[in-house]
C-alpha positions in Angstrom: -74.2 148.5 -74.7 -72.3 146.4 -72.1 -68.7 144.9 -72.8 -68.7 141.0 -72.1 -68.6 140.3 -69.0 -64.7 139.4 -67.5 -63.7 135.7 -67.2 -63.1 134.7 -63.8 -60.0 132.7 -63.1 -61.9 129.7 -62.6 -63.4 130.1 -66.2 -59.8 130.9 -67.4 -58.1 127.8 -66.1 -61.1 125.6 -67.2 -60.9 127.2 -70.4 -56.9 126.5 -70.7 -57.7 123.1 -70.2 -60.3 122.6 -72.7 -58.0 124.4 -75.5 -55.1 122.0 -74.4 -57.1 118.9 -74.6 -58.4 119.8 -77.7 -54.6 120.0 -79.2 -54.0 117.1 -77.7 -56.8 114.9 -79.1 -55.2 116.3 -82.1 -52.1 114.9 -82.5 -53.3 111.5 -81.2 -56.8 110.7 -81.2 -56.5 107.7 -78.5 -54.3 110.1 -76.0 -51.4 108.2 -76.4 -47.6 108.9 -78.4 -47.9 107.7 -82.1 -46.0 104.5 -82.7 -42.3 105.4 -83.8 -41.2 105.6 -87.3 -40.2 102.2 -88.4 -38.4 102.9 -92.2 -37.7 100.4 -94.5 -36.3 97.1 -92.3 -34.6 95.0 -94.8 -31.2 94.4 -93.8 -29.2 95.3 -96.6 -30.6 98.6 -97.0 -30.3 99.1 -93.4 -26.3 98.3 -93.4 -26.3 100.6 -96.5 -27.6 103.4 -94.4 -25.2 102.5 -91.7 -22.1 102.8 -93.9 -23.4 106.2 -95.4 -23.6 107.8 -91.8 -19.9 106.3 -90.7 -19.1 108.2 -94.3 -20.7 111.3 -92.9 -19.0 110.7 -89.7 -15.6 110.6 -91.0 -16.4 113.6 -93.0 -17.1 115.3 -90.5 -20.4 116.2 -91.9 -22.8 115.1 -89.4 -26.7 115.1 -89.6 -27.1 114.8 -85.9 -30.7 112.9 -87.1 -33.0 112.5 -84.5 -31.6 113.9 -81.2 -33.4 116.4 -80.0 -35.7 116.0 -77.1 -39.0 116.1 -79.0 -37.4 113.1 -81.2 -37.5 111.1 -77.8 -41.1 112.0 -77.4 -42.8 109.6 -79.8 -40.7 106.4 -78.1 -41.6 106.6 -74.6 -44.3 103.9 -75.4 -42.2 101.7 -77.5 -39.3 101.4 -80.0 -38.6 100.2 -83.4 -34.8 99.9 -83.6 -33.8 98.9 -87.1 -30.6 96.7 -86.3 -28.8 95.4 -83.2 -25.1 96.8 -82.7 -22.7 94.2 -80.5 -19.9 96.2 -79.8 -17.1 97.0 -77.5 -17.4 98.4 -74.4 -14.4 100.5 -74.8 -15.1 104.5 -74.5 -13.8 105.5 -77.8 -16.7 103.1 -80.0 -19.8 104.9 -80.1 -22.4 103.2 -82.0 -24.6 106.0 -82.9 -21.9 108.7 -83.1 -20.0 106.2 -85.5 -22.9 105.9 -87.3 -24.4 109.5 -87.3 -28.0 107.5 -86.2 -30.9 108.8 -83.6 -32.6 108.3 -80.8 -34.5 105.2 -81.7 -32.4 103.5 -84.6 -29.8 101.3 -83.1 -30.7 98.1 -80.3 -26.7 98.6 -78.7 -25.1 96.0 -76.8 -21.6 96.6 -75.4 -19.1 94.3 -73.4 -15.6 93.9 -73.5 -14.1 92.4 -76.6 -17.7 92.3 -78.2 -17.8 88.7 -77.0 -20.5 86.5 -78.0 -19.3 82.7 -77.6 -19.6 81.9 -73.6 -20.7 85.8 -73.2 -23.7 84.6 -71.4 -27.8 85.0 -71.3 -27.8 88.7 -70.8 -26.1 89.1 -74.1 -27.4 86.5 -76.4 -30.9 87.2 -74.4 -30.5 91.1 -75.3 -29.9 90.2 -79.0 -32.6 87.6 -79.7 -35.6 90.1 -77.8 -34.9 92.9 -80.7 -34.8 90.1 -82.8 -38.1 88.3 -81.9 -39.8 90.9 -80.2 -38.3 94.1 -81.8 -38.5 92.8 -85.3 -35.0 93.5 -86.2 -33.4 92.2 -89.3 -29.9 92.8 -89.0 -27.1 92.2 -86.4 -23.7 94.0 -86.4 -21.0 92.6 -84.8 -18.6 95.6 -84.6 -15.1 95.1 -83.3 -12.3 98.2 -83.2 -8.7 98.7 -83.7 -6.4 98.6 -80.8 -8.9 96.4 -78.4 -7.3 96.0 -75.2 -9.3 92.7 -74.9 -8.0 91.2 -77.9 -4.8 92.5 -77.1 -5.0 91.0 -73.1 -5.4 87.8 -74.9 -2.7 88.0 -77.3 -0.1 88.4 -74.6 -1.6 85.8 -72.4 -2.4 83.5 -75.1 0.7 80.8 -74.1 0.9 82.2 -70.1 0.5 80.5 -67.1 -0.3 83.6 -65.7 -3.9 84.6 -63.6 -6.0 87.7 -64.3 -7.5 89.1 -61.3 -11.4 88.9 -60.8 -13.3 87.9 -64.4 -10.8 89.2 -66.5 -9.4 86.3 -67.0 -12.6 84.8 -68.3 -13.5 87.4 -70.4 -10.0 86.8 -72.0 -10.3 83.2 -72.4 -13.3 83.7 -74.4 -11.4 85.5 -77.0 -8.2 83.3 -77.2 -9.9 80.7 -80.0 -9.8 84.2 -82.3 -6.3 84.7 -81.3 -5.2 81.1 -81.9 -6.7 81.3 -85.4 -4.6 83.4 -86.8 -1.4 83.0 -84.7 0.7 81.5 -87.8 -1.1 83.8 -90.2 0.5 86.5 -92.3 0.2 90.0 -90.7 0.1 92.1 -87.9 -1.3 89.3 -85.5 -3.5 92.0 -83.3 -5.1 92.9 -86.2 -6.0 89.7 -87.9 -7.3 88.6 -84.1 -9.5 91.7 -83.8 -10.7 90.6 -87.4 -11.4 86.7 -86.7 -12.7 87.7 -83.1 -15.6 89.7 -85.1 -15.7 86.5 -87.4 -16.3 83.7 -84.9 -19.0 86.2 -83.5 -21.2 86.6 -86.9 -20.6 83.0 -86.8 -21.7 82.1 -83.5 -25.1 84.2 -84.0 -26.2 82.2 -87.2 -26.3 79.4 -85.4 -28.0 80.4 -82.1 -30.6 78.4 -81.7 -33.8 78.9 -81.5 -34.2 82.3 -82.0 -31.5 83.2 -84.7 -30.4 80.2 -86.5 -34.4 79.9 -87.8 -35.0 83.9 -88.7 -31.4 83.1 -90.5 -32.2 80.1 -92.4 -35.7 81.6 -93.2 -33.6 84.6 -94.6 -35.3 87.2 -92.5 -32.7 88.1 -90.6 -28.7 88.7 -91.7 -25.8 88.7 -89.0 -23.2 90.9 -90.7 -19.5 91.6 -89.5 -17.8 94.9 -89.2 -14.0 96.7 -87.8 -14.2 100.7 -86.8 -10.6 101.8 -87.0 -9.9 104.5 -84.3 -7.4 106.9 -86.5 -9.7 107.4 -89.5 -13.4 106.6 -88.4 -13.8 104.2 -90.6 -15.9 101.0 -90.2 -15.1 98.0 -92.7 -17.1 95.2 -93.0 -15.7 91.6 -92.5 -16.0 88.7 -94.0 
């Protein structure tokens, strides 16, 4: 009796293929990446599950959810972010470490002071696309301890004084914050870091057209939040 007969390499390859296409039509019938995982979206429940990972996080007991490079693999053809993060730009606020979140969970935008009032289309613009094209239903307006912004414009809240470039801008747009609370009980950097956050929650609710109507229709909740640099921990304001 003859053996079968030896695949050529032609054969082989073609066979490869086959096999490999096969596995793929498997995991996705139309060829394409699943849509990501979108969880449960309601906005307190999703602020909840921030403030458990910042508890893990100042643990120390990190999940690391989410950050390996097949978690990336199901969001190359979209994203499902369950809540915006306006923070600082400053290099020591993470979002996502803070948090202990993945790939995929948080919409971050970062600038200086975590501005919103006078901060411009390509911020407000950034926060109402998750909004009205991402479906997200919460924003997080996270300021830190010790923000050299807030702190710029504490010093040069009564000075003549010019910043070079667009500093001086960006600190004009936190003075208001710092004014609030200049006669106020308290360690005035602080309070200013806390009413700067404030006025931002503030200004979102009534961002028209995009955010004031999600908030009046209660579909979407603009929440407030400090991260203190010595001991991890994010409180929420107001």
């Amino acid at each position: 009796m003859q053996g079968p007969k030896p695949v050529s390499r032609r054969q082989f390859m073609w066979l490869s293929g086959l096999v490999a296409g096969a596995a793929g039509l498997a995991i996705s019938p139309m060829g394409r990446a699943a849509d990501p995982p979108r969880g449960d979206r309601d906005a307190d429940t999703v602020l909840t599950q921030l403030l458990e990972g910042n508890k893990r996080f100042m643990r120390g007991e990190l999940a690391h959810p989410r950050r390996k490079p097949e978690d990336f693999v199901p969001l190359a053809d979209g994203q499902a972010p369950l809540t915006v993060v306006v923070s600082c730009a400053d290099s020591r606020v993470a979002p996502e470490l803070i948090f202990d979140q993945g790939v995929g969970d948080l919409f971050v935008v970062r600038v200086a002071g975590n501005v919103i009032a006078g901060a411009g289309a390509s911020v407000k613009g950034s926060i109402e696309y998750a909004v009205a094209e991402l479906d997200v239903r919460l924003i997080l307006v996270l300021g830190h301890s010790q923000c050299g912004a807030v702190k710029a414009a504490i010093k040069h809240i009564d000075d003549k004084d010019a910043l070079p470039g667009s500093i001086g801008d960006l600190v004009d747009l936190i003075r208001p914050a710092v004014a609030m609370v200049k006669d106020k009980r308290g360690d005035i950097l602080d309070n200013a870091i806390k009413a700067n956050v404030e006025q931002g929650v503030n200004r979102l609710k009534r961002l028209e057209p995009i955010l004031a109507d999600a908030v009046k229709k209660g579909t979407l909740k603009v929440a407030g939040a400090v991260y203190d640099l010595h001991s991890g921990k994010v409180t929420s304001v107001g």
